[in-house]
N, C-alpha and C positions, 0 to 999 in steps of 0.2 A: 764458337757460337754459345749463348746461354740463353738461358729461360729461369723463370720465378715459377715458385709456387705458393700458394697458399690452402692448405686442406683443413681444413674447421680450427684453425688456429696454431699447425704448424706450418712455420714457412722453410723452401728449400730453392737454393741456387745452385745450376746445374749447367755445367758448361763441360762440351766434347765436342772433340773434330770430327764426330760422325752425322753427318747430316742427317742420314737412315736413322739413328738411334732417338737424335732430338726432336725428330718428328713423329716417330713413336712415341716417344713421351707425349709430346705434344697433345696427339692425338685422344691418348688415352686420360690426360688429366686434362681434356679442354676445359670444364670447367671453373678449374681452379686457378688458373693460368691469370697472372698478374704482371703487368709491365712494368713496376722495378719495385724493389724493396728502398719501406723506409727508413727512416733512422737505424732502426735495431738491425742488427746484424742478422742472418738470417738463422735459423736453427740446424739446419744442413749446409753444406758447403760440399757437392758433390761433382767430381771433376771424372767423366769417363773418358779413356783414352789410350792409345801404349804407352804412353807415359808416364802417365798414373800407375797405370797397372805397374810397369817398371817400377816405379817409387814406393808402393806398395810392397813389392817382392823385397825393396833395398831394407826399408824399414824390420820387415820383417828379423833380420839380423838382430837385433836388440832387443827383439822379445822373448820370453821363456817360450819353449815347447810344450804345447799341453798333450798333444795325440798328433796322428801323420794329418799335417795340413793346420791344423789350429795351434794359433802362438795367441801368448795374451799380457801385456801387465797391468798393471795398476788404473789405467785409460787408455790402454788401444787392446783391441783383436786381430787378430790377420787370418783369411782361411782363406786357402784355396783347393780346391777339386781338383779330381784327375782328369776331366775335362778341358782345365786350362783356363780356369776364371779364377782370379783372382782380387781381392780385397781388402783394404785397411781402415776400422774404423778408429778415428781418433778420438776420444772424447777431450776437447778443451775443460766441457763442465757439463754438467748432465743434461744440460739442455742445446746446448751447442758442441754438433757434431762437424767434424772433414772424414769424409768417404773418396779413398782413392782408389778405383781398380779397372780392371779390363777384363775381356775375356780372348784369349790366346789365340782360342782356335780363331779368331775371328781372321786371323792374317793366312790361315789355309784358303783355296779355292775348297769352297760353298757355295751348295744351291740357295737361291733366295729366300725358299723356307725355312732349311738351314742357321743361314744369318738370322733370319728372323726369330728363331727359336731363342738362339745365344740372346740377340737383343734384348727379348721376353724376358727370359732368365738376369739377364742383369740389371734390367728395372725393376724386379721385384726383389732380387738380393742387394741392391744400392738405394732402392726411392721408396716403393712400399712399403718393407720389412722394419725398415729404420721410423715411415714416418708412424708404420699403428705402433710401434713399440713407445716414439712418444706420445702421443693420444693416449696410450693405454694409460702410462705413466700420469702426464699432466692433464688428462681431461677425461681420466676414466672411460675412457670408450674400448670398450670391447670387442672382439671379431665375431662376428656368425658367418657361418657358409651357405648363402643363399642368395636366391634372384627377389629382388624386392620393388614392389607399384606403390604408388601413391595419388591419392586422390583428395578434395579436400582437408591438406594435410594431415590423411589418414595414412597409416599404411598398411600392405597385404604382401605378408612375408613368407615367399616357400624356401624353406630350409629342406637340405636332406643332401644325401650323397649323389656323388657325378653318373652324369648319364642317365639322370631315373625322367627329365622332361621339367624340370623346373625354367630352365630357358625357355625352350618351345611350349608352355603354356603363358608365361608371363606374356611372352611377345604377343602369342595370341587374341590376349586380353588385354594387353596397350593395344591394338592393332582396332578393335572391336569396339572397346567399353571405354575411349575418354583418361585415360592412365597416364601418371605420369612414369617415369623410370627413377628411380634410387642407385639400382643394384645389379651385378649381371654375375657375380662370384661375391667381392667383398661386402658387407654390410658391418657399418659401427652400432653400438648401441653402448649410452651410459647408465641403462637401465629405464631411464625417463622415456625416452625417445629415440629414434635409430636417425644415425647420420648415412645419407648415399655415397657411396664411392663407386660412380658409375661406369668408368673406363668404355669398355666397345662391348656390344651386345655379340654374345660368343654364338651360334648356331652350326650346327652341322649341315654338310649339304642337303642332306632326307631333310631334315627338320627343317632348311628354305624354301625346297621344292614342296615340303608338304603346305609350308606355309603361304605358299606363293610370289616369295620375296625373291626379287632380282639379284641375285649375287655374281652377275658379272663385274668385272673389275675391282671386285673385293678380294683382298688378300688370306689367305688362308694358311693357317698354323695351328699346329696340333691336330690336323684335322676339322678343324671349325673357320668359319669364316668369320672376321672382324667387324663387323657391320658397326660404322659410327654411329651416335645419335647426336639429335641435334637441339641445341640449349635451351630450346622450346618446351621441350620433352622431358627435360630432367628436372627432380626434386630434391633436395640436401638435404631436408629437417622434415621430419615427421614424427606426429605420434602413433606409435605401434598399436593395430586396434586387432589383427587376428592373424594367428602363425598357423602354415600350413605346414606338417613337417608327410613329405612327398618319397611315397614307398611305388611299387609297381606291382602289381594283381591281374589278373584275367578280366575281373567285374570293378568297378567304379562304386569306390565306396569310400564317403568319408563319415568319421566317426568321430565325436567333442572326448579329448584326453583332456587328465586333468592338467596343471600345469608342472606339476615333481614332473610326471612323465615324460611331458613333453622337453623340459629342462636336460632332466636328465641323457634323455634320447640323441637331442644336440649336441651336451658333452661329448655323451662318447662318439660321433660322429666326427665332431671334430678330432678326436683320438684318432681314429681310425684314419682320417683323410693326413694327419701331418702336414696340413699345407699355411699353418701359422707361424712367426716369426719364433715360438715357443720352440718348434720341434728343429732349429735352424744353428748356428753358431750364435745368431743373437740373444740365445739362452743363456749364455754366458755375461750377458749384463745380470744380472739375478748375483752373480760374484762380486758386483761392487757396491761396494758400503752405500747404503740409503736407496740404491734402485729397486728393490723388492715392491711389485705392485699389489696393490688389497685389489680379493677378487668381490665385487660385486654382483648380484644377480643378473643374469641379461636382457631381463625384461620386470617391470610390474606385476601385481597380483589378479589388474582389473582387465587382462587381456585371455579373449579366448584363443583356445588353443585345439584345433582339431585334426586326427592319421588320415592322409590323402590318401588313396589304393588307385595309383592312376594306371590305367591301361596302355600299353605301349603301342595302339591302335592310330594314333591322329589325329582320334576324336574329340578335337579340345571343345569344339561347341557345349554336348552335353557339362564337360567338366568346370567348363566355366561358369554358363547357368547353376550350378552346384555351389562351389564356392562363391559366388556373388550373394547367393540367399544366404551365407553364412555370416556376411560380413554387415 
């Protein structure tokens, strides 16, 4: 089976014998989802499978040892975990990549959360990982860790660490106020504007029951349920007009930071969480001659910026009305 992709100008072809896997993907890059590539060759060449994996493992033989699990030379990496995934990325040329791997445990009996975990984990270490590394490279797009609306392609960004309700207010506020969806974890920005990587809106069961959303027959992993949305609803390109960066307090209080602050805050934030391609084996592109990216700011000078103190009460009403005036 395969699939295309196209994501703000990287493209990827993706083929594996796992039905579960491809419709995961599927799933989660509907929007990007293109019925065949043209002319050009694709930028990824990604094959999931035991087979791969296998070929990945053989390859590995030829490459130097860096530390336990990571082998590299000159254009490939190989890593694999003590969990039983494994991986090889090829570089032909720094824009065209073959990603060969699997994940091992998938051939144990596993519950379907289980499976679905591994799947999780191998599309964002073979499809993700790889494609913001190109974006970063060739089209300057940066990561922020946030749930992101859009409205007259404006947009209204909460940044901030997991579990503090940056899902369960967004959705409240698509739900409510007319919103389109950008974001539900990943968000691009080249500084100008932020690009949507919308994937499945994550919720936890409290946060569907609080929010009244039927999540029967919805799948559930990590604890969250995968709630799709639908192409109506989504927004790719916007300009970034006010960043919420979302803390948790007893009282509901937001406050205008300057923008150092707020910058700042998000970096380390992102330190803190490691969930970018930086903190991954794909840090190891950074080793080859001319891949080094310039970092540029992640937002403009003309964007406000204000500290959310959201209460972990469920009372997104008031806090909506709140940040609405802000924007």
């Amino acid at each position: 089976m395969e699939i295309y992709l196209n994501i703000h100008g990287v493209t990827a072809k993706l083929t594996s014998d796992s039905f579960e896997f491809i419709d995961l993907v599927k799933s989660n890059f509907q929007c990007f989802l293109i019925k065949e590539m043209k002319d050009e060759a694709p930028n990824l060449t990604v094959k999931f499978d035991r087979k791969a994996g296998l070929y990945a493992r053989e390859m590995k033989s030829l490459l130097p040892r860096l530390s336990s699990g990571l082998y590299q030379n000159q254009n490939a990496i190989f890593w694999e975990n003590e969990f039983g995934f494994a991986v090889q990325v090829q570089l032909n040329n720094l824009k065209s990549w073959e990603i060969n791997g699997y994940h091992f445990d998938l051939d144990s009996e596993n519950s379907e959360e289980d499976r679905f975990k591994n799947y999780t984990r191998s599309m964002r270490w073979m499809i993700h990982f790889p494609i913001f590394s190109l974006l970063k490279k060739y089209h300057n797009m940066r990561l922020i860790h946030a749930s992101t609306l859009s409205k007259d392609s404006e947009a209204l960004v909460f940044a901030g660490l997991n579990k503090v309700g940056k899902s369960s207010l967004s959705r409240y506020i698509f739900e409510n106020y007319n919103f389109q969806y950008m974001s539900d974890n990943f968000l691009l920005s080249d500084s100008d504007q932020v690009y949507g990587f919308p994937e499945k809106n994550r919720l936890s069961p409290e946060s569907m029951s609080n929010l009244d959303i039927d999540f029967s027959g919805e799948r559930e992993i990590y604890g969250k349920y995968q709630i799709p949305l639908e192409e109506k609803d989504i927004n790719l390109i916007a300009k970034p007009k006010t960043v919420f960066i979302v803390n948790n307090y007893d009282s509901l209080i937001i406050e205008e930071i300057s923008s150092e602050t707020a910058l700042n805050t998000i970096e380390a934030m992102h330190n803190y969480l490691q969930e970018f391609p930086d903190y991954t084996f794909y840090s190891m592109l950074d080793s080859f001659d001319t891949w080094k990216q310039r970092n540029d700011p992640l937002f403009s000078n003309d964007i406000s910026f204000f500290k959310l103190y959201l209460p972990l009460n469920w009372s997104f009403q008031e806090a909506a009305t709140k940040v609405l005036r802000c924007i």
